[in-house]
C-alpha positions as CSV (number, residue, x, y, z in Angstrom):
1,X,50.8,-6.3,41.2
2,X,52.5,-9.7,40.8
3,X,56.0,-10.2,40.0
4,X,58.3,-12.7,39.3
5,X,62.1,-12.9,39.6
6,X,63.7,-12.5,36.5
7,X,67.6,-12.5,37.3
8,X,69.5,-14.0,35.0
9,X,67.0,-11.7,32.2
10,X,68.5,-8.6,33.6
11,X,66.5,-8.1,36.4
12,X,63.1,-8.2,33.9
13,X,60.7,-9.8,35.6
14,X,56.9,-10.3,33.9
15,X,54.1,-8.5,35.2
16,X,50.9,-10.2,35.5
17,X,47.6,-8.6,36.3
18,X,46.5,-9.2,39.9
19,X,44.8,-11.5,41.2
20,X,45.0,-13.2,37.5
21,X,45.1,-16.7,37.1
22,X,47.8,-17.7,34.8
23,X,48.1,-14.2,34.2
24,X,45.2,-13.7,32.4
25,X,42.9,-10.7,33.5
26,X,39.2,-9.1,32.2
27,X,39.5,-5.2,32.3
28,X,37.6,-2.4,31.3
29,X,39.6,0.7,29.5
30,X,40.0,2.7,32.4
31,X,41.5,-0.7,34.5
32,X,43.7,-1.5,31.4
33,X,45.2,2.2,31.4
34,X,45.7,1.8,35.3
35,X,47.8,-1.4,34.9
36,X,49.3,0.1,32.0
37,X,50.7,3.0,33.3
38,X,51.6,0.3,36.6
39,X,53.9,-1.8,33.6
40,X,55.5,1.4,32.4
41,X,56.7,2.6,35.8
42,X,58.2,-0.3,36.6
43,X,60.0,-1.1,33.3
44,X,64.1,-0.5,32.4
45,X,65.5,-0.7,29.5
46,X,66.1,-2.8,27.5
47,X,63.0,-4.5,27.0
48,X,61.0,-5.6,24.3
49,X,57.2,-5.9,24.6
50,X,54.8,-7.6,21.8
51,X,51.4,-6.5,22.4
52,X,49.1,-9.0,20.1
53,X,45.2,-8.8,19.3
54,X,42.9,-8.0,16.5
55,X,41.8,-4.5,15.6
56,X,40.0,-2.2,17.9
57,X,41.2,-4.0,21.1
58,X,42.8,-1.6,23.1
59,X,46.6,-2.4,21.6
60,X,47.4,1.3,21.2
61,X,45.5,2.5,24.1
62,X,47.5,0.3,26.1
63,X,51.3,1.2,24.2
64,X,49.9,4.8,25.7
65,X,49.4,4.2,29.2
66,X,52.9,2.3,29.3
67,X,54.5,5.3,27.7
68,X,53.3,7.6,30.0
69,X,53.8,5.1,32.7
70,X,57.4,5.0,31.5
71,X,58.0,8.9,31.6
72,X,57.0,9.9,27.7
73,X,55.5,13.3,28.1
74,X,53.3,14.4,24.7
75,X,50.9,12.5,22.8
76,X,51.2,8.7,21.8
77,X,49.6,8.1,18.5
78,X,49.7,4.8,16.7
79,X,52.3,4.5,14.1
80,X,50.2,2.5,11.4
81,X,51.2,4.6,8.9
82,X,54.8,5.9,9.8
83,X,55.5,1.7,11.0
84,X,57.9,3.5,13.7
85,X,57.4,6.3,16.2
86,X,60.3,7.2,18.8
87,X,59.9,9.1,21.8
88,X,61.7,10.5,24.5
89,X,61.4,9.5,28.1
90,X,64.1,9.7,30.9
91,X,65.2,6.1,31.3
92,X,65.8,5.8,27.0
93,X,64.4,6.0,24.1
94,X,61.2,4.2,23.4
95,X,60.0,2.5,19.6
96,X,57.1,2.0,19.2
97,X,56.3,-0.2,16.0
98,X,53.3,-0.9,14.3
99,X,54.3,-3.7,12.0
100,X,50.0,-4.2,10.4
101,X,51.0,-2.9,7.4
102,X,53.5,-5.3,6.7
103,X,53.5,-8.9,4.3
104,X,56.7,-10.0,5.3
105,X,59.3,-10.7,8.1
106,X,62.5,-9.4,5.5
107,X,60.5,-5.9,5.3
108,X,61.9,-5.2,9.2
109,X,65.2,-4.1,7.4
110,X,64.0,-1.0,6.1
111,X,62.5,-0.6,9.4
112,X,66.2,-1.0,11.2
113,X,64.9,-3.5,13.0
114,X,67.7,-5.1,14.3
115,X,69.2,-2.0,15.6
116,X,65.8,-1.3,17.4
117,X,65.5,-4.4,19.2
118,X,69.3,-4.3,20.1
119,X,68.8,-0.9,21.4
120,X,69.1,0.1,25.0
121,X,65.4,1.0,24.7
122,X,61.8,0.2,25.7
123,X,60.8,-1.4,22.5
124,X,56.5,-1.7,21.9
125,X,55.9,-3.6,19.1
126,X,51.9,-4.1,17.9
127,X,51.2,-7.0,15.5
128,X,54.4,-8.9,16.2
129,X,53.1,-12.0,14.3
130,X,54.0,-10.0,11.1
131,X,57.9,-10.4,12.2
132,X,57.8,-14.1,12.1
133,X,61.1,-15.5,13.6
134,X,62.9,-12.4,13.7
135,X,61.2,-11.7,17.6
136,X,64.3,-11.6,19.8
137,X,64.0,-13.6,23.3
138,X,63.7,-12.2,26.8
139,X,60.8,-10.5,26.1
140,X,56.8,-9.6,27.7
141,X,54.4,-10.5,25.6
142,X,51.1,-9.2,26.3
143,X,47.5,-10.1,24.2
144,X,44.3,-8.8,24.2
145,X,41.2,-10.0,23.3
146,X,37.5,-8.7,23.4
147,X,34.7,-10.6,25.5
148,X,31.6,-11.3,23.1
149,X,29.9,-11.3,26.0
150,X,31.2,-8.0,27.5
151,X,31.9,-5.7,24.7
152,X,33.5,-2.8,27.2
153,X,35.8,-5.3,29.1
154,X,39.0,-6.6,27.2
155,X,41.2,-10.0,28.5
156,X,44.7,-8.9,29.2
157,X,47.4,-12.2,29.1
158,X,50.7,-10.7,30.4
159,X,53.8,-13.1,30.2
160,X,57.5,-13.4,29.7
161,X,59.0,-14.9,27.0
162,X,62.5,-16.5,28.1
Protein backbone atom coordinates (compact mmCIF):
# COMPACT_ATOMS: atom_id res chain seq x y z
CA UNK A 1 0.00 0.00 0.00
CA UNK A 2 1.18 3.44 -0.88
CA UNK A 3 1.45 6.19 1.43
CA UNK A 4 2.19 9.58 1.62
CA UNK A 5 3.51 11.83 4.38
CA UNK A 6 0.93 13.85 5.79
CA UNK A 7 2.69 15.72 8.80
CA UNK A 8 1.56 18.87 9.23
CA UNK A 9 -2.39 16.96 8.78
CA UNK A 10 -1.70 15.13 11.98
CA UNK A 11 0.19 12.37 10.77
CA UNK A 12 -2.91 11.50 8.12
CA UNK A 13 -1.44 10.50 5.22
CA UNK A 14 -3.90 9.26 2.01
CA UNK A 15 -3.95 5.83 1.05
CA UNK A 16 -3.97 5.00 -2.48
CA UNK A 17 -4.58 1.65 -3.95
CA UNK A 18 -1.28 -0.05 -5.15
CA UNK A 19 0.12 0.02 -8.01
CA UNK A 20 -2.65 2.83 -8.88
CA UNK A 21 -1.84 5.42 -11.09
CA UNK A 22 -2.99 8.70 -9.66
CA UNK A 23 -4.57 6.66 -7.25
CA UNK A 24 -7.14 5.34 -9.11
CA UNK A 25 -7.66 1.46 -8.95
CA UNK A 26 -10.22 -1.36 -10.77
CA UNK A 27 -11.35 -3.98 -8.04
CA UNK A 28 -13.61 -6.61 -7.75
CA UNK A 29 -15.71 -6.83 -4.24
CA UNK A 30 -13.59 -9.19 -2.62
CA UNK A 31 -10.25 -6.74 -3.55
CA UNK A 32 -12.25 -3.70 -2.45
CA UNK A 33 -13.03 -5.35 1.05
CA UNK A 34 -9.27 -6.34 1.20
CA UNK A 35 -8.06 -2.67 0.79
CA UNK A 36 -10.75 -1.68 2.86
CA UNK A 37 -10.11 -3.42 5.84
CA UNK A 38 -6.04 -2.34 4.84
CA UNK A 39 -7.60 1.67 5.18
CA UNK A 40 -9.23 0.92 8.46
CA UNK A 41 -6.24 -0.61 10.22
CA UNK A 42 -4.18 2.00 9.47
CA UNK A 43 -6.55 4.95 10.27
CA UNK A 44 -6.50 7.34 13.80
CA UNK A 45 -8.77 9.49 14.72
CA UNK A 46 -9.78 12.11 13.81
CA UNK A 47 -10.39 11.68 10.33
CA UNK A 48 -13.04 12.36 8.09
CA UNK A 49 -13.65 10.21 4.99
CA UNK A 50 -16.29 11.11 1.99
CA UNK A 51 -16.99 8.00 0.10
CA UNK A 52 -18.86 9.30 -3.29
CA UNK A 53 -20.65 7.22 -6.16
CA UNK A 54 -24.00 6.42 -7.39
CA UNK A 55 -26.20 3.69 -5.99
CA UNK A 56 -25.27 0.15 -5.89
CA UNK A 57 -21.49 0.78 -6.08
CA UNK A 58 -20.07 -0.76 -3.27
CA UNK A 59 -20.16 2.66 -0.90
CA UNK A 60 -21.52 0.69 2.09
CA UNK A 61 -19.75 -2.41 1.41
CA UNK A 62 -16.76 -0.52 1.52
CA UNK A 63 -17.78 1.94 5.01
CA UNK A 64 -17.85 -2.07 6.29
CA UNK A 65 -14.63 -3.35 5.50
CA UNK A 66 -13.03 0.00 7.07
CA UNK A 67 -15.07 -0.49 10.21
CA UNK A 68 -13.99 -3.78 10.75
CA UNK A 69 -10.63 -2.82 9.51
CA UNK A 70 -10.72 -0.10 12.16
CA UNK A 71 -11.73 -2.45 15.19
CA UNK A 72 -15.88 -2.18 14.99
CA UNK A 73 -17.00 -5.63 16.02
CA UNK A 74 -20.96 -6.33 15.07
CA UNK A 75 -22.68 -5.70 12.00
CA UNK A 76 -22.34 -2.42 9.76
CA UNK A 77 -25.59 -1.59 8.12
CA UNK A 78 -26.20 1.45 6.03
CA UNK A 79 -27.76 4.23 7.81
CA UNK A 80 -30.15 5.49 4.93
CA UNK A 81 -32.89 5.69 6.92
CA UNK A 82 -31.50 6.51 10.55
CA UNK A 83 -28.95 9.36 8.37
CA UNK A 84 -26.40 8.43 11.39
CA UNK A 85 -25.18 5.19 12.88
CA UNK A 86 -22.34 5.20 15.68
CA UNK A 87 -20.31 2.45 16.62
CA UNK A 88 -17.83 1.45 18.91
CA UNK A 89 -14.28 0.48 18.12
CA UNK A 90 -11.06 0.85 20.31
CA UNK A 91 -9.29 3.90 18.90
CA UNK A 92 -12.99 6.16 19.09
CA UNK A 93 -16.03 6.32 18.20
CA UNK A 94 -16.94 6.04 14.51
CA UNK A 95 -20.21 8.04 12.48
CA UNK A 96 -21.11 6.78 9.89
CA UNK A 97 -23.55 9.17 7.87
CA UNK A 98 -25.67 8.50 5.06
CA UNK A 99 -26.65 11.99 4.05
CA UNK A 100 -28.96 10.48 0.43
CA UNK A 101 -31.96 11.34 1.97
CA UNK A 102 -31.13 14.74 2.35
CA UNK A 103 -32.16 18.27 -0.02
CA UNK A 104 -30.11 20.53 1.70
CA UNK A 105 -26.73 21.41 3.30
CA UNK A 106 -28.71 23.51 6.54
CA UNK A 107 -30.50 19.88 7.28
CA UNK A 108 -26.76 18.70 8.82
CA UNK A 109 -27.96 20.60 12.01
CA UNK A 110 -30.41 18.29 13.08
CA UNK A 111 -27.86 15.79 12.24
CA UNK A 112 -25.16 17.50 14.89
CA UNK A 113 -23.14 17.74 12.28
CA UNK A 114 -20.70 20.01 13.34
CA UNK A 115 -20.09 18.21 16.59
CA UNK A 116 -19.49 14.98 14.45
CA UNK A 117 -16.98 16.20 12.19
CA UNK A 118 -15.26 18.07 15.22
CA UNK A 119 -15.25 14.84 17.06
CA UNK A 120 -12.21 12.81 17.94
CA UNK A 121 -13.63 10.18 15.66
CA UNK A 122 -13.44 8.26 12.43
CA UNK A 123 -16.11 10.02 10.55
CA UNK A 124 -17.66 7.92 7.06
CA UNK A 125 -19.76 10.04 5.36
CA UNK A 126 -21.72 8.46 2.01
CA UNK A 127 -23.14 11.06 -0.37
CA UNK A 128 -21.12 13.93 0.80
CA UNK A 129 -22.18 16.16 -2.27
CA UNK A 130 -25.55 16.57 -0.30
CA UNK A 131 -23.42 18.71 2.46
CA UNK A 132 -22.30 21.28 0.04
CA UNK A 133 -19.67 23.61 1.69
CA UNK A 134 -20.17 22.51 5.01
CA UNK A 135 -17.22 19.40 4.27
CA UNK A 136 -14.43 20.32 6.67
CA UNK A 137 -10.74 20.10 5.18
CA UNK A 138 -8.01 17.47 5.94
CA UNK A 139 -9.97 14.89 4.78
CA UNK A 140 -9.71 11.24 2.34
CA UNK A 141 -12.01 11.30 -0.14
CA UNK A 142 -12.64 8.19 -1.81
CA UNK A 143 -15.16 7.52 -5.21
CA UNK A 144 -16.41 4.68 -6.75
CA UNK A 145 -17.65 4.07 -9.94
CA UNK A 146 -18.90 0.93 -11.94
CA UNK A 147 -17.05 -0.24 -15.32
CA UNK A 148 -19.79 -0.63 -18.07
CA UNK A 149 -17.58 -2.81 -19.41
CA UNK A 150 -16.91 -5.00 -16.24
CA UNK A 151 -20.00 -5.06 -14.25
CA UNK A 152 -18.31 -7.12 -11.13
CA UNK A 153 -15.16 -4.71 -10.99
CA UNK A 154 -15.68 -1.11 -9.36
CA UNK A 155 -12.83 1.94 -9.89
CA UNK A 156 -11.71 2.98 -6.49
CA UNK A 157 -9.99 6.91 -6.56
CA UNK A 158 -8.47 7.34 -3.04
CA UNK A 159 -7.06 10.93 -2.21
CA UNK A 160 -6.56 13.48 0.45
CA UNK A 161 -8.13 16.52 0.53
CA UNK A 162 -5.81 19.25 2.24
Amino acid sequence: MSEHVAGEHGGHAPLVPVLADHGALAMDEAELRDWGHRFGRSTHPPLVVTLSGELGAGKTTLVQAICEGYGVRGEVTSPTFALVHEYEAPQSAVYHLDLYRLDRPDQLDALAWDEIVSARALVLVEWPDRAGDRLPNGRVTLSLQHLPDDPGRRLLYAGWHP
